[in-house]
Structure formats: C-alpha cells, structure tokens
N, C-alpha and C positions, 0 to 999 in steps of 0.2 A: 505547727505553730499557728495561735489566733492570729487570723486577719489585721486586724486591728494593733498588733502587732506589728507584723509585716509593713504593714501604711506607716508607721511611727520609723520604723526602721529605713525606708525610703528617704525619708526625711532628713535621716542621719546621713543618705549618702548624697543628699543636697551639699551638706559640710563639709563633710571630707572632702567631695572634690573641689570646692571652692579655695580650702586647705594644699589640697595636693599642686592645684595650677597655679594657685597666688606663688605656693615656693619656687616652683619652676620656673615662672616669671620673674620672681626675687636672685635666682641666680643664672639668668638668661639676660635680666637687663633688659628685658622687650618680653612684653606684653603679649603682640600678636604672633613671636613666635612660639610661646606656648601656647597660646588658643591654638596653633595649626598643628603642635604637637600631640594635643588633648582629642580635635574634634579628629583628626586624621589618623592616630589609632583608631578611634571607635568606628570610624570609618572601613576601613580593613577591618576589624573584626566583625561590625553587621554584614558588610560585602560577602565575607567566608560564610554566616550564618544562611546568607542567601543562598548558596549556589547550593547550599543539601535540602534546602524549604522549597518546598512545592506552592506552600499559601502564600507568602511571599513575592513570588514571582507572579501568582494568581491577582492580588492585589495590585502589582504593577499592571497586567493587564487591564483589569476593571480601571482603573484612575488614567489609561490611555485612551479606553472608547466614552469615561465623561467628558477628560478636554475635546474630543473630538466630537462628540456631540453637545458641546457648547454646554453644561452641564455646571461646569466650575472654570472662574478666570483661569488663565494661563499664569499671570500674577501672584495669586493664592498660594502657588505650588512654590513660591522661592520663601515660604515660611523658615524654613531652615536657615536663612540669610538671615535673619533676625535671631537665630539660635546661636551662628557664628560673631554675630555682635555682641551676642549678652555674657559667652565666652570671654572675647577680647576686652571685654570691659574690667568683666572679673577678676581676669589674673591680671590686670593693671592696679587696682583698685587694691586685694584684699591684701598685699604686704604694707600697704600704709595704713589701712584700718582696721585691720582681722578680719576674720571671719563672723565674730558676732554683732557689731556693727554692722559689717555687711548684710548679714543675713536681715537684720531690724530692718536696714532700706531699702534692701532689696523687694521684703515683702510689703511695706508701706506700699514702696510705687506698685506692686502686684494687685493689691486690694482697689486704689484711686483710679487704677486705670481697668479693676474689674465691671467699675460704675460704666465706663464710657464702652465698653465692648459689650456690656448685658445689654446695656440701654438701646442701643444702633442695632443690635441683634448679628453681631458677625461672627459669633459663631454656626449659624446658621441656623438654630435652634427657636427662633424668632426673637421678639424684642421683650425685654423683661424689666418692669417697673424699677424706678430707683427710690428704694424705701428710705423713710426716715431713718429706721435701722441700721441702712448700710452704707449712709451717708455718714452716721455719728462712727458707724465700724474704723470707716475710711479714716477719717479726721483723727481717730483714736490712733490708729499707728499710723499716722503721719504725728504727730505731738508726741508719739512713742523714738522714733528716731531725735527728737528735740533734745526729750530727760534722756536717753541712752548717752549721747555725749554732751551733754551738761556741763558736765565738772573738766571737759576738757574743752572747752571752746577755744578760750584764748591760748590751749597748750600748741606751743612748735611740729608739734610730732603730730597732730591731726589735722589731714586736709579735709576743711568742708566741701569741698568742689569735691573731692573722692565718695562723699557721704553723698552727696546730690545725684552723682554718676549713679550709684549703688539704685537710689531710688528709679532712673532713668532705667538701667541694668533691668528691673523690676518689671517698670510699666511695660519693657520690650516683652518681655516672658509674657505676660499679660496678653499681648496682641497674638505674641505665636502661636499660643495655647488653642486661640480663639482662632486662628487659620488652621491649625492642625484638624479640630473637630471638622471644619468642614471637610478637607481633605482625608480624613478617617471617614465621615458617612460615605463618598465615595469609592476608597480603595477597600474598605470591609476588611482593613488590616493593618492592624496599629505599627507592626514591625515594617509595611510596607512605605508608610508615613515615616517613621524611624529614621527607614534605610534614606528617603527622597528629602530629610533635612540632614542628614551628616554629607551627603551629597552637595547640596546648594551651599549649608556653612562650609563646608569646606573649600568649595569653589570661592566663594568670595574670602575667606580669609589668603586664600593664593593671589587674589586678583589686587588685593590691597598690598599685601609683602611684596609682589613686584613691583608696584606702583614706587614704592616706597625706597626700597633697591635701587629703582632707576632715577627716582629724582635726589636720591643719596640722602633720604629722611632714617633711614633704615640698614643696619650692620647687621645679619645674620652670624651667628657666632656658633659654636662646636656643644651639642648639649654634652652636661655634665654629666659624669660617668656615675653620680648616684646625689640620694640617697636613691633605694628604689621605688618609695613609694610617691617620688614626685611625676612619675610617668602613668599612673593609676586611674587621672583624668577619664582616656575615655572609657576605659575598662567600668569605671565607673557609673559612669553614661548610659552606657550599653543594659549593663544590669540593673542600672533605674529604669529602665525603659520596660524592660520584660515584668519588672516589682510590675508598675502602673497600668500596663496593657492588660495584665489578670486579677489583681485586684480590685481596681477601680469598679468591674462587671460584679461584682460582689458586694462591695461594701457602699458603690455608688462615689460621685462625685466631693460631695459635700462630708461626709463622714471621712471618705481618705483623706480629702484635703484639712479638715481637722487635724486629725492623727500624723501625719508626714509633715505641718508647721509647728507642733511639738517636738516630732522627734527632731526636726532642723533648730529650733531652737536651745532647745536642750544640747543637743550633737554640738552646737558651734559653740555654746558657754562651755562645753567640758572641752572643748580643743583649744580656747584660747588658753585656759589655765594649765591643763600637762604642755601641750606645745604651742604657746602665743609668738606671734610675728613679733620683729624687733620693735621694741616702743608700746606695745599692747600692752592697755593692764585692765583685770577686771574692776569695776567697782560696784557700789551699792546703784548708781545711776544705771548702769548700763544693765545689771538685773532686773531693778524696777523695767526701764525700757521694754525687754522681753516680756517682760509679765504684762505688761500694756500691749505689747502685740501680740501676745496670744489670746489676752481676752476681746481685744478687736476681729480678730479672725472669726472668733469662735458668737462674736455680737452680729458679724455679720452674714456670719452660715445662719445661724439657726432663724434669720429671717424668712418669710417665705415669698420669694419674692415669682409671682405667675407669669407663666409665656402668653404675652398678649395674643391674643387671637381672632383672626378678623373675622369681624362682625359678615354676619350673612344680609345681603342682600333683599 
C-alpha cells in the first residue's frame, strides 16, 4: 500500500479512537475513567511489546545515561502527562460535540499552538520563523471552528466551553509532540518514547481518579459489558504509533502530516453521519468548516518556514 496512503489512513484512526473513548465515556458517565481504560490497555500492550524488543529496552538505556548526563530536563520525560490530559479531555468532550467538531478544534488549537512551539524552538530542532503564511494558516482554522458551529450557536445541545476544551485538547497535542521529538533524538526509539508516555499518562490519570475517589468528586462504576468496539481506544493508540514511527522516515513530517489531517477529517465527517453521538447533526456549516481546516493545514505546511541558526562569531 502507497505511503501516502498509510499517512491518510493514520488519520482515520485519530477518529475512531476519539469515537471509540467518547462512547465509553458516554456510558461510563466519567470521562477520566475511560481515558484510564483507553491509555492503560495501551499500556499493557506496549509493556508486552517490550519485553520480546531488544531496541526498546536499548532506547530505554540510551534516555537513562542522557538524563544522567544532564542531556535533557528530567521534566521533558512526563510528556506523556500531557498525552493523559488530552485523553481525559477527549472522552469528556466528544459525546456532546462528535467527533467532527472535535476533530475542527482539536486541530485549530494544534496549528496556534504550532506558532508558539516552532517559534521558542522546543522541539529541539531550533527556533523557526513565524511566517505570514502560518499565521494566516492559524487564523484560518481558528475561524474554521467559528462557521463549523455556526448554525448551532444558540442550539441547547452544543456546549461552547466543550468546542474551546477541544481547541485547548489540541494546543496540549501541540506541546507533547514538541517534548516527544526531544525525547526521540535522545532514546533513538520512537516505541521507547511510546512506551515512557503510556507510562507517565497513565500514572497521572491514576493519580487524579484517586484524588477524586477520596475527596468523593468521583464514582467509579462496572464497565459495560459492550459494545466491543468501545474498548479499541488503546489498541488504537498503539497501532497509530507504529503507523507514525515508520512512515513519517519516509514521507517526512510535513507530507504525513498533510495526509493524516485529511484522513481525520474525512474519518470523523463519515463517523458522525453512519454512527453520530446523541444530538450531532452534520450540516453544510460544519463541511465548509472542514474544508477551511484542511486548506489551513495545507496553507501552513507548504510554507517554508527555516531553523534559525546561529550566526558565527
């Protein structure tokens, strides 16, 4: 199968799982315990993927003698804690909006908050100009979430604070991405980064549900005994991870990333309509919206925006 392909195909399983955790969340009645249900299978399954990987374990080593040589924050490494948020946000979120609104905000705030992480350079790759381009990109799917719910502003059944989360949802992705890459030039192992964020979300999604348990903000309940594909979450996860970790060396950053906001955009308009959340309806708004964030995406890729580099002495 083309590449390119593959990339678009990624993308779809952006929607599904934001699909599969929002329903689980919709009949759990709590939010954070499907994110613990989502990020802690995929947990157990990279864990098992470890223990037969040699590279794996190899990559843990290496990212154990940079922290110790002072190489990368100790900080940096709880990126995953920010993977566990943008979970718990999710499966709050997409049974009141769907999944293609979500998806529209989700990537607004991904894009906004692309400006502030290229700019600062923390991905580690140094600091990168903020063009006219990718300013107008930005602005473009931010006013793309605006016409997406439109025609439902003043409707009962949409929360705007849910649409704003989604963007927030977004800008987090934004940051993690940009902690991960550092943590990737150090472990020399994308699965070993993988494994060190289902680890960290995980942990803090535990550390909030006791939190919550004990101050009685929080009722843990019996999950439901189906349908099956609402447990798909991290399974999901998992196999986005291994998509990205070998495609991306091929097709590059900017090309996948093209191809994988297509296929999430398209993926979440064909989900809302065979299987939309209660109260979701598509309209002509919320298409145009799409179409507004994907040629924002695609306004702000194909800029070229250069890694500052310092001037010699």
């Amino acid at each position: 199968m083309r590449l390119d392909l593959l990339a678009a195909l990624s993308g779809l399983m952006i929607a599904l799982q934001a699909r599969a955790n929002g329903e689980l969340s919709h009949r759990l009645n709590n939010g954070l315990e499907a994110a613990l249900v989502s990020f802690g299978s995929g947990l157990i399954i990279i864990a098992v993927i470890t223990a037969f990987n040699p590279a794996i374990k190899e990559g843990i080593r290496n990212l154990r003698a940079a922290v110790a040589n002072k190489e990368i924050a100790q900080w940096k490494l709880l990126a995953g804690a920010l993977g566990g948020s943008f979970v718990a946000i999710q499966t709050h979120i997409v049974p009141l909006i769907g999944v293609a609104i979500y998806s529209v905000a989700s990537i607004a705030g991904q894009t906004a908050m692309s400006l502030i992480v290229d700019r600062i350079g923390l991905t580690g790759g140094g600091k990168k100009l903020i063009s006219k381009r990718r300013v107008a990109a930005a602005v473009l799917t931010v006013l793309a979430v605006f016409v997406s719910v439109f025609d439902r502003i003043d409707a009962k059944n949409l929360s705007l604070f849910a649409v704003v989360l989604g963007c927030i949802a977004g800008a987090v992705v934004g940051v993690q991405r940009a902690l991960n890459g550092q943590i990737n030039e150090h472990s020399h192992q994308s699965f070993t980064t993988s494994l060190l964020n289902f680890i960290t979300g995980t942990s803090l999604l535990v550390i909030l549900i006791l939190g919550g348990v004990l101050i009685g903000k929080i009722e843990l309940v019996p999950l439901p005994a189906g349908p099956w594909w609402i447990y798909t979450g991290g399974v999901i996860g998992v196999i986005y991870i291994a998509f990205t970790s070998t495609i991306v060396q091929h097709l590059g950053v900017l090309t996948f990333t093209l191809f994988s906001v297509g296929g999430q955009l398209v993926g979440s308009l064909v989900i809302d309509l065979i299987s939309p959340t209660n109260g979701v309806n598509v309209s002509a708004y919320l298409v145009t919206g799409i179409v507004m964030t994907y040629l924002g995406v695609i306004a702000g890729g194909v800029s070229s925006s250069r890694v500052q580099k310092p001037k010699r002495l």
